[in-house]
N, C-alpha and C positions, 0 to 999 in steps of 0.2 A: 432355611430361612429364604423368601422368598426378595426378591432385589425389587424395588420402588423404580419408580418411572423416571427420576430424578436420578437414580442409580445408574441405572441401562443407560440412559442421555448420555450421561458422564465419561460412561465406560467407552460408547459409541464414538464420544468427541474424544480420546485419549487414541482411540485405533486408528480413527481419521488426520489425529496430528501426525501421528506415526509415519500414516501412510505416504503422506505429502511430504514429509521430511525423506524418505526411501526413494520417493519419487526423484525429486532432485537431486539427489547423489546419485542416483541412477545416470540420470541424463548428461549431468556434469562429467562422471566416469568415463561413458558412451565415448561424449564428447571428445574426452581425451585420450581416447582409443585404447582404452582399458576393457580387458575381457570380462564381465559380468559371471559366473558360475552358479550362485543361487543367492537367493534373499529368505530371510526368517524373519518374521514378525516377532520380535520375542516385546518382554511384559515390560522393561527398561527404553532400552533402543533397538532399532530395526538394525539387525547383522546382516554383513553383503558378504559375500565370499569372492575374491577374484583373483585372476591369474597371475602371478609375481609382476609388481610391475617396474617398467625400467627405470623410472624416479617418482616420487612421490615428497609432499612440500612437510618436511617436520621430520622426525626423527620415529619409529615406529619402534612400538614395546614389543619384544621381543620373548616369548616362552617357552623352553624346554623340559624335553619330558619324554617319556615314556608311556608308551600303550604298546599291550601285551608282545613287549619284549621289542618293540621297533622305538627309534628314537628318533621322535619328534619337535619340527621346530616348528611355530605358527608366529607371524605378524602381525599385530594392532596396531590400527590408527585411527584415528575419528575424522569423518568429515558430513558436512551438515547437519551433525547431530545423529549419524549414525556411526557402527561401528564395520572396520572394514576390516578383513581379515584375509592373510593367503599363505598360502606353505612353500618353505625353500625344498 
């Protein structure tokens, strides 16, 4: 099925909110001398990945787990509307 012009706009205006929302977390991060490691645009919120940082404002959700046989922690936290994330 082919997507309407009205479709694509839509789509077009959802990646550009995104982008602007990544953008400023970016800068604010920066800002606060937080190491940046990479950015993912995904289809909810824009994922940051960065380096453990030495205090951060809130409490961060915390996931354990396992991948092929290592055990793994990761840390989430939102800010600006994105999602940030780094491993102990």
């Amino acid at each position: 099925m082919l997507k309407t012009k009205q479709q694509h706009c839509a789509q077009n205006n959802v990646i550009i909110k995104q982008m602007n929302k990544a953008q400023r977390a970016l800068s604010d991060l920066i800002n606060r001398g937080v190491t940046v490691l990479s950015v993912e645009m995904a289809k909810q919120k824009p994922r940051i990945e960065i380096q453990k940082p030495s205090h951060l404002n809130g409490e961060p959700l915390i996931i354990r787990g396992t991948k092929n046989g290592i055990r793994e922690e990761i840390n989430f936290s939102t800010h600006n509307g994105c999602i940030i994330f780094w491993k102990n």
